[in-house]
N, C-alpha and C positions, 0 to 999 in steps of 0.2 A: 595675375602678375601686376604689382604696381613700383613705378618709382618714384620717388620724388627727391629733390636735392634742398637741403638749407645751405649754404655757403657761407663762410664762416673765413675770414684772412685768407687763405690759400687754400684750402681743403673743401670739398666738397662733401658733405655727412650724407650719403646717399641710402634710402629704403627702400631696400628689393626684396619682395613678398615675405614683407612682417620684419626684415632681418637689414640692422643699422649696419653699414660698409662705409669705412671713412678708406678718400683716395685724393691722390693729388690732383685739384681743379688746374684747368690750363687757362685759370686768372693768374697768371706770373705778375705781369704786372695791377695796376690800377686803371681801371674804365672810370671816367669821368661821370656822378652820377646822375641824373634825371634831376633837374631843380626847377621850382616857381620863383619865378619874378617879375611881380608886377600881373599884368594878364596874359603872360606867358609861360610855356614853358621851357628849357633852356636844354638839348641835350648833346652828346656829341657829335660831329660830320659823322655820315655813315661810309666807309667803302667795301664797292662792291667788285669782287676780286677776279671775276674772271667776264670777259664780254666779249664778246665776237658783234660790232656794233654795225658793220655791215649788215646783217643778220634780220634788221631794225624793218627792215623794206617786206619783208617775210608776214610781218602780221599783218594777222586776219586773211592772210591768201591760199593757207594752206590747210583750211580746216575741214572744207566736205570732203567727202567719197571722190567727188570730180576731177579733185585734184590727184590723184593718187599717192595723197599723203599717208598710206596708211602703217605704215613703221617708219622705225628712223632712216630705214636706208632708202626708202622712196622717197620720203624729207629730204635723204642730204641730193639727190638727185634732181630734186625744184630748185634748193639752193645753191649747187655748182649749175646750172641754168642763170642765173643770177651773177654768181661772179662772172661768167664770160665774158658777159656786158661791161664792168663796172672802169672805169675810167678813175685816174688822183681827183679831179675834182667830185667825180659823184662820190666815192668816199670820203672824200671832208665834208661835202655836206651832209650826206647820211648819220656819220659820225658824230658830226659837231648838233643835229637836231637831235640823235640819241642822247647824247650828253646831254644836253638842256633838260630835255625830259626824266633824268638820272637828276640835276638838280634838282629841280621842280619836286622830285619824290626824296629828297634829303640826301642826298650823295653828294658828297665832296672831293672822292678819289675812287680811280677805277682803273681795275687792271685791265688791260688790253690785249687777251692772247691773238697776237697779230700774227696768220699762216699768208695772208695775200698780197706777194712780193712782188711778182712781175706783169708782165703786159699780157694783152691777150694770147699773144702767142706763146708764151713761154721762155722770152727773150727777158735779161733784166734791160733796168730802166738805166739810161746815162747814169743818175745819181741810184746806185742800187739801192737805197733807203726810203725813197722819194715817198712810196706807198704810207712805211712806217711816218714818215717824217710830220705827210697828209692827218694820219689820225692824232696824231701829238698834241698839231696846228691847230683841229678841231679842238682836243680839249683845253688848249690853255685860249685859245677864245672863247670859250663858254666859261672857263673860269675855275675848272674844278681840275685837283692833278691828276696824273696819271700815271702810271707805270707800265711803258711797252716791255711788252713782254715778246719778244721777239723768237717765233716757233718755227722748228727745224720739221722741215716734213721731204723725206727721202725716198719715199720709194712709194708703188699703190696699195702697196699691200703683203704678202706674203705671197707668191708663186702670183702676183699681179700685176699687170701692167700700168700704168698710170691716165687714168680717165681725162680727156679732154680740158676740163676745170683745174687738175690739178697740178698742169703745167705752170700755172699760176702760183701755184706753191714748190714748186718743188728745187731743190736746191741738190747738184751731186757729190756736195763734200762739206766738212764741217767745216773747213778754213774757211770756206765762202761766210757760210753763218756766223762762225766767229769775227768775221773780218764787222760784219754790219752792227755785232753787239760793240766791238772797239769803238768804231765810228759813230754810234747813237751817244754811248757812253760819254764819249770825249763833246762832242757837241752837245751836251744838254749836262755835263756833270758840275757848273755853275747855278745849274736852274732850281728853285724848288720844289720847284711845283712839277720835275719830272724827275723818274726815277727808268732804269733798263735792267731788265731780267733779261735770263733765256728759254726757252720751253722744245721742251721733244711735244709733238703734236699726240702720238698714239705711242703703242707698240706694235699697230700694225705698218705704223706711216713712218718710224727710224728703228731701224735694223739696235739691238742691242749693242754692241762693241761701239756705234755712235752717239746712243745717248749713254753712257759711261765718260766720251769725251767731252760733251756737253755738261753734265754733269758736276765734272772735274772743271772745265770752266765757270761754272755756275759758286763753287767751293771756294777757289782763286781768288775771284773776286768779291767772296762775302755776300754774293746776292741770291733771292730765293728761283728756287729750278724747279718749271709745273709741269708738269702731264696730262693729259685724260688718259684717266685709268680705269678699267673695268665698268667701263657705261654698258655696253653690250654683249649680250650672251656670247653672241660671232665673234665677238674679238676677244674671249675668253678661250671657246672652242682654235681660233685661230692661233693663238699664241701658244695652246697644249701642242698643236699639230708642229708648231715650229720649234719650240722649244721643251717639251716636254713637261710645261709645268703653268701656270697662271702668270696674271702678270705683277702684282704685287712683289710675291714670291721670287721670282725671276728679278725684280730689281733689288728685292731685300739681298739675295743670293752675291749679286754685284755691287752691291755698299754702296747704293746709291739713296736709298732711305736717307731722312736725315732731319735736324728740326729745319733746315730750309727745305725740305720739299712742302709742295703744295700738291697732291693729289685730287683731281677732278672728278667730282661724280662719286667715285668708289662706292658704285649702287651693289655688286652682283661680288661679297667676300666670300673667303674661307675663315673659318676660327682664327686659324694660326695666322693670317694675312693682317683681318681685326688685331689680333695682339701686337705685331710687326710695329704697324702702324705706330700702337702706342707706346711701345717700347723704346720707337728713335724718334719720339713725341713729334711726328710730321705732323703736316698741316692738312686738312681734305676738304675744299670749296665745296659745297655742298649747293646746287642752282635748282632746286623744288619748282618753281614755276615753267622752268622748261623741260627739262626732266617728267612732269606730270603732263606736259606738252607732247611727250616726245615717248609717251609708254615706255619710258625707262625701266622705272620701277622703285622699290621703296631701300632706301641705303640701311645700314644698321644703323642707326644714329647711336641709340641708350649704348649697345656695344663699344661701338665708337670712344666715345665719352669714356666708360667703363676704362677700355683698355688706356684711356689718356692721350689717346691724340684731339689737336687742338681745331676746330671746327671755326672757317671762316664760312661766307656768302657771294654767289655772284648771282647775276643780272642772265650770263652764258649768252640766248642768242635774242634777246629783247621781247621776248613774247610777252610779256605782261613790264611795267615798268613801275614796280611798285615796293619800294626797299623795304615798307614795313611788313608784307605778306613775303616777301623772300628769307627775313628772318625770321616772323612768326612760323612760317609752314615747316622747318625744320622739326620744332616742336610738335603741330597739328598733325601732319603726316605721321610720325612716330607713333602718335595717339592713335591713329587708326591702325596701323602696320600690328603695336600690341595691345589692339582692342580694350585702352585704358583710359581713363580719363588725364590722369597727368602720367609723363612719361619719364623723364630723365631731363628737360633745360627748362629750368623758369628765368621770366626778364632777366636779370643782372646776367647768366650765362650766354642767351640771345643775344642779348646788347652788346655783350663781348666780343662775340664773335664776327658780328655786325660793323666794329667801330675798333678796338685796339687789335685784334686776329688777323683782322682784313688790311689795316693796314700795314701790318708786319709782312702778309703774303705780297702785300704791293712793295715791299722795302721803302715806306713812306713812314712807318713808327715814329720816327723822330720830329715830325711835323702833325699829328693828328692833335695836340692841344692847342694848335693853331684856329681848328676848323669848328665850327658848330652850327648847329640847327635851332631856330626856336619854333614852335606851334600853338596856335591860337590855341583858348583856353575854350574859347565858345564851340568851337568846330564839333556837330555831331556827334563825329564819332567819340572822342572824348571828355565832352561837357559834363559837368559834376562831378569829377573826381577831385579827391583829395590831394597833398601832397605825399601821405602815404600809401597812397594808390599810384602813383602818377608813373614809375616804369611800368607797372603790370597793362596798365590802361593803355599808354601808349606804344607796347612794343608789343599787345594783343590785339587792338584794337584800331587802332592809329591809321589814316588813308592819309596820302599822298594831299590831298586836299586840308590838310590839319596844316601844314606847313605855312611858316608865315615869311621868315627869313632865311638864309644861307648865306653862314660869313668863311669862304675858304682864305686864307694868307693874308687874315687884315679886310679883305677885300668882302662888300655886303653885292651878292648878285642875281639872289633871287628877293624879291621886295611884293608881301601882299601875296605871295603864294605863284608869282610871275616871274620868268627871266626877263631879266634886263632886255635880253636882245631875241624874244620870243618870236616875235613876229615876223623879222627879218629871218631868221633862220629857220623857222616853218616854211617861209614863203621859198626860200632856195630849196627845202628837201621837196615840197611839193613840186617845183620845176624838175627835180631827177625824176620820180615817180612819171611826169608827162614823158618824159624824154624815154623812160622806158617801159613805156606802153601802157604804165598800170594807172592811167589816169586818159580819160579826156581832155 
């Protein structure tokens, strides 16, 4: 089985074993391309469209047997441990060192699927926003924009009751959730450098009839509507037992598909789900370094592709903080999935998805010719290449450490491959870290 794509104005000339298939590439528009200047090289901001940046406190804590990390559901069980604790300020600064380190690795925009709304008890806060408003705060200090994406999480489950943590999330009505996308909207719809979605968390965590209303608010206002969908076999099985069908399916069935959704993960398809997809040309975050974190499992990508939907990247829960392995692994993973050497996305496809995709899923499109990246010429990893090499080079090969500049909104904030305000902002996240225990 081999694929491989040459990409040509809008069409992608694709070779599946021996046999030339011309399909519509989801380059709609123009990616800005990879250029030399000088001893640099020049490309565009990356964003990375889906992050739970709380999340961020997680590494490296959860990787022996000790820990009884050993599926996702024992994972999310360390990590609602975590939120129990977490206070507005230890999430902005959690937050705002994630983001530093999201610059520092070429990110200029990032989507925030934000579910941790209230206090520990389960009470909201005087200002019901205060949580979202926290990670905003973080990123337009750090520099880079953002797009909260503000996620409805209703219930525990299917025949569940709601776990201790997820009192924190949980909201009993959509007007509540709509009332805080009005209110983000209206306080930041001057800003650039911020943008407001809304998100159903699962479809084990909002009952169907409310992400419909969600949804339709999402339509309303022209803005993109994400999900996590089909990350887990459980929440496949669960969703046949409630509704008698997958979950794909089940929103295709309720017209909630659409080219603003974003679908998260969509590791664990059907054919017919695959085709759905690209038939109402959605979007599907694809987060490889956690996901490989988290025995996920391996998504359809070439499928994907194939059917035509359009493949952005996220960061999800911070376990690795490196935007040019979150886009290359798209590709690499595939490569191993159909034991091929090239699969279905080379550079210019990656780069796409990485940089004009992403920020369509963040509803920031209109400002990404704003932002760029440049990378030293010398840096290891990509020394000696040409300038007709230099996407291949740098979106295969490229670390976090190549980076030399980051210019978001005008504004130069990463300088010499450092934030601005590196050191100060480490020094506060390492002060949460003491404060909750995971430090001397």
């Amino acid at each position: 089985m081999l694929f491989y794509g040459l990409i040509k104005s809008e069409l992608i000339f694709v070779v599946f074993n021996g046999k030339t298939n011309k399909m519509e590439s989801h380059l709609e528009g123009s990616v800005a391309p990879v250029s030399l200047s000088g001893n640099r090289w020049v490309m565009p901001g990356m964003a990375t469209a889906h992050s739970h940046a709380f999340q961020r406190v997680l590494r490296g804590r959860t990787q022996r047997r000790a820990t009884e990390a050993d599926s996702f559901w024992s994972w999310r069980g360390l990590m609602y441990k975590l939120v129990e604790q977490l206070d507005p300020d230890d999430m902005y600064h959690i937050a705002r060192f994630a983001y530093t380190e999201l610059a520092m690795s070429g990110v200029t925009a990032v989507g925030e699927f934000h579910y941790v709304h209230h206090d520990q008890t389960g009470r909201p806060y005087a200002q019901r926003t205060e949580l979202a408003e926290a990670v905003i705060r973080a990123a337009l200090d750090t520099g880079i924009r953002i797009c909260l994406i503000r996620t409805a999480y209703m219930r525990g489950g299917h025949h569940r009751t709601l776990e201790t943590a997820q009192r924190r999330f949980f909201d009993p009505s959509t007007d509540l959730i709509l009332q805080d996308v009005d209110h983000l909207k209206t306080q930041f719809e001057e800003n650039p450098m911020v943008s407001v979605a809304v998100a159903a968390h699962s479809i084990r965590a909002v009952p169907i009839t409310a992400i419909q209303e969600l949804a339709a608010c999402a339509a309303t206002y022209d803005m993109p509507f994400h999900m996590h969908v089909c990350e887990q076999r459980r929440e496949l099985d669960e969703c046949i037992e409630e509704y008698g069908t997958t979950p794909i399916s089940l929103l295709a069935d309720h017209g909630i598909l659409s080219p603003g959704f974003v679908g998260v993960h969509a590791t664990h398809l059907t054919d017919t789900e695959i085709n759905t997809l690209g038939e109402t040309r959605s979007m599907v975050c694809i987060c490889r370094t956690t996901e490989r974190d988290l025995g996920d499992g391996l998504p359809p990508i070439s499928d994907l592709i194939q059917a035509g939907a359009r493949l952005c990247v996220g960061v999800d829960s911070h376990a690795c903080e490196n935007a040019f392995e979150e886009m290359r692994a798209v590709e690499f993973d595939e490569r191993s999935r159909l034991e091929s050497r090239h699969a279905v996305a080379e550079a210019s496809v990656l780069l796409d998805a990485a940089t004009r995709v992403g920020y369509a899923a963040c509803d920031l499109e209109g400002c990404r010719h704003e932002d760029r990246v440049t990378l030293k010429v010398d840096d290891p990893s990509i020394v000696g290449i040409d300038e007709s090499s230099g996407s291949d080079a740098i979106v295969f090969s490229a670390t976090p450490r190549a980076v030399d500049e980051v210019i978001v909104n005008g504004k130069s904030i990463v300088n010499d491959g450092v934030h601005e305000q590196y050191k100060t902002t480490c020094h506060h996240y390492l002060g949460v870290l003491r404060k909750l225990g995971l430090m001397p």
